[in-house]
C-alpha positions in Angstrom: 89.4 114.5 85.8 91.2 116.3 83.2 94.6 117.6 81.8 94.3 121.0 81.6 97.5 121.6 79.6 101.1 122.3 79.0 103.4 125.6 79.4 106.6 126.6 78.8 106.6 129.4 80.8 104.5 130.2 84.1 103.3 133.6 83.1 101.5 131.7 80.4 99.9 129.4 83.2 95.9 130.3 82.9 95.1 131.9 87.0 92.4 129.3 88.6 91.1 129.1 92.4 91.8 125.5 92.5 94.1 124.0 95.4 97.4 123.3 93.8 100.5 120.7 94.7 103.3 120.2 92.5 105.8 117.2 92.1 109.8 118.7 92.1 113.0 116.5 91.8 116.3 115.8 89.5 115.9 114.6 86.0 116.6 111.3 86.6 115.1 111.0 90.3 111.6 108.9 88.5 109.5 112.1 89.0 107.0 111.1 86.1 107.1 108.1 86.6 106.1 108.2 90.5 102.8 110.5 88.9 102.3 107.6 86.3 102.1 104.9 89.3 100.3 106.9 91.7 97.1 107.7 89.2 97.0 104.4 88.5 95.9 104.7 85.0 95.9 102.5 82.6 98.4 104.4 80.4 100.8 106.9 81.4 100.0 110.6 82.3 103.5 111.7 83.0 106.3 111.7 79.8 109.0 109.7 81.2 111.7 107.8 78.7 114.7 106.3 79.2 116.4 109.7 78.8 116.3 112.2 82.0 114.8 115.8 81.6 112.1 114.9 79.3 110.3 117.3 81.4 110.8 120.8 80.3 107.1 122.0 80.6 104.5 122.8 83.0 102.0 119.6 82.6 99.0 120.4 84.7 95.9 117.7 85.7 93.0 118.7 87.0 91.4 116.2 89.2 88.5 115.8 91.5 88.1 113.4 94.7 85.1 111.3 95.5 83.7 113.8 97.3 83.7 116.5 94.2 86.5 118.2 95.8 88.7 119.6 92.6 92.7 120.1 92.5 95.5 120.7 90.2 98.0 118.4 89.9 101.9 119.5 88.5 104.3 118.0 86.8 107.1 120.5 87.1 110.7 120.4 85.0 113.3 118.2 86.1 116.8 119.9 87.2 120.2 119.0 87.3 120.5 117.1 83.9 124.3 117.0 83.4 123.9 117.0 79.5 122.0 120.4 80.0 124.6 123.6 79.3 125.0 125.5 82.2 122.8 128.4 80.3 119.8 125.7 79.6 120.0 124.6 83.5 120.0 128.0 84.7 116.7 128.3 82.7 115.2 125.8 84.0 116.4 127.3 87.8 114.3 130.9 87.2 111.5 128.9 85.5 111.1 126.9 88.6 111.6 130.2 90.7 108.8 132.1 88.9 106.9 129.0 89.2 107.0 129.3 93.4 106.8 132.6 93.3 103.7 133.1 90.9 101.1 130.9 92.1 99.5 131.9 95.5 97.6 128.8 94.8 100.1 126.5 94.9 99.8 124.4 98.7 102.5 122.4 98.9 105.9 120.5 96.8 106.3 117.1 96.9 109.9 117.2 96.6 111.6 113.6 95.3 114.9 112.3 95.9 117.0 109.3 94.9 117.3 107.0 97.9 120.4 105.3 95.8 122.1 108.8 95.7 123.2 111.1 98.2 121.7 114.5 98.0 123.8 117.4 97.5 123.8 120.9 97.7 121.8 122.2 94.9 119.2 119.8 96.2 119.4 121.4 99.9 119.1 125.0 98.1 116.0 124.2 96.5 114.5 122.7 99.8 115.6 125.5 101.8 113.9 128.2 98.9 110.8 126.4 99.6 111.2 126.8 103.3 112.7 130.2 102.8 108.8 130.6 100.7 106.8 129.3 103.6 106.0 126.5 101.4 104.8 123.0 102.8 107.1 120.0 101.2 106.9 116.4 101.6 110.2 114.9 100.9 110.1 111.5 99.2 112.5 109.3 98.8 112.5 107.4 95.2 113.3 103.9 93.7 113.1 101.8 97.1 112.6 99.1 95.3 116.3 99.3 94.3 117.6 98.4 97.4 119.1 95.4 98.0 118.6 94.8 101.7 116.4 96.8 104.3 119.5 97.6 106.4 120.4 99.4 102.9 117.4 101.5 102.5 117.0 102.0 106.5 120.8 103.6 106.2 119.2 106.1 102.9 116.6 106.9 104.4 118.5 108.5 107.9 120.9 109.9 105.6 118.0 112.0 103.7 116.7 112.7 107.2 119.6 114.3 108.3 120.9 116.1 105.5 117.9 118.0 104.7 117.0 118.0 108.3 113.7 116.6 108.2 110.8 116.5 110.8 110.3 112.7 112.5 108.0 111.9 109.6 109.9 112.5 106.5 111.2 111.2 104.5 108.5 108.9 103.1 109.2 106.2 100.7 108.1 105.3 97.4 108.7 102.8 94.2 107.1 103.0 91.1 107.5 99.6 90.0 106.3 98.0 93.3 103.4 101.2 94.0 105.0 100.6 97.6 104.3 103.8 99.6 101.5 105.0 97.2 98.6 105.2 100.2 101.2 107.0 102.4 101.9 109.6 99.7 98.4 109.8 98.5 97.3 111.3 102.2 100.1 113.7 102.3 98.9 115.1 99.3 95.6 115.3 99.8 96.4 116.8 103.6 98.7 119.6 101.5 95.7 120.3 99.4 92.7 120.2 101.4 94.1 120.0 105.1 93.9 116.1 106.3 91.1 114.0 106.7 90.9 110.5 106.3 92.9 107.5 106.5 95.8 106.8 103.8 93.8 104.1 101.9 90.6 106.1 102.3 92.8 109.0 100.2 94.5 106.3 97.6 90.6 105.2 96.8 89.0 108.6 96.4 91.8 110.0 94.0 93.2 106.9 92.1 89.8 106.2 90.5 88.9 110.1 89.6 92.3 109.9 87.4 91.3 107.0 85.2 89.7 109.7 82.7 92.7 111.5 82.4 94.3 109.5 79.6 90.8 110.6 77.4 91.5 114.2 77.5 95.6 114.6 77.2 97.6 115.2 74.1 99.8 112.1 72.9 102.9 113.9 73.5 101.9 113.6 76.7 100.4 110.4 77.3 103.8 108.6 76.4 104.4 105.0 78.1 107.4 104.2 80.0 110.0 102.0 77.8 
């Protein structure tokens, strides 16, 4: 495995024939954090930090599976930071436009969302651009672990269902503290990049351990811990 790189812009994105999924959500929805725990690596592969939007690049891993199968893995720039001018978050909208629209590799979005917020329209817009794009998504419901009861995360989760109007098996569920839901999402992705095929803990097996190299190859501004 390896990290192939960071880009402010798509156009500057290298072209490659690999199967591609990327991770989308808020600034402050745990979106690097969710990559940090799902690798599985001894240090962190994502930026995350205590403030949101540290994401405002294209971070790219390439990884393989046990099998030899290769991927890309993306890490794309939070949205909807509040401290953001309404210039600098419109940047970030046509960035993540040109990203959908420029990578005919690209197989699916694994689209995260708060399960301690309600959703709201901007995050409905971007959904329905990715349906509008023919685009597979996996919506994923974030920081499960924050729930008090299960009555209170049964109630978030039906309320992400309907809003976005999700099919019987979305949204999944996921905490980065606990790694609760990390099989579950592990399949999804691997049936996004490379069509299905085994069992959700056959999936977290084959591509947790290929990411323990990834740490060795990328650059320290990358490669930050979580405070």
């Amino acid at each position: 495995a390896e990290f192939l790189g960071s880009w402010d812009a798509p156009d500057d994105m290298p072209r490659s024939a690999l199967p591609e999924v990327a991770f989308l959500g808020r600034s402050n929805v745990g979106k690097s954090s969710c990559l940090n725990a799902l690798v599985g690596a001894r240090r962190g592969v994502a930026v995350t930090g205590r403030t949101p939007g540290r994401t405002r690049r294209l971070n790219a891993f390439r990884v393989e599976d046990a099998k030899g199968a290769a991927a890309c893995v993306v890490d794309l720039p939070g949205y909807g930071y509040a401290k953001l001018g309404k210039d600098q978050q419109a940047q970030i909208g046509r960035f993540l436009e040109a990203y959908l629209d420029e990578r005919p590799q690209l197989k699916g979005v694994i689209f995260l969302v708060d399960c301690r917020r309600d959703p709201n329209a901007e995050d409905r817009a971007l959904l329905d651009a990715l349906r509008a794009r023919q685009l597979p998504a996996v919506v994923v419901a974030t920081k499960m672990d924050k729930m008090k009861t299960a009555d209170e995360l049964g109630a978030s989760m039906d309320a992400i269902h309907s809003f976005f109007e999700l099919p019987d098996d979305q949204p999944l569920f996921f905490s980065s503290a606990t790694r609760q839901g990390r099989p579950e999402l592990w399949a999804r992705v691997n049936d996004l990049l490379f069509g299905g095929g085994g069992g959700a803990e056959d999936e977290e097996d084959a591509w947790a351990g290929s990411f323990e190299e990834v740490f060795e190859e990328a650059p320290e501004e990358v490669l930050m811990e979580s405070p």
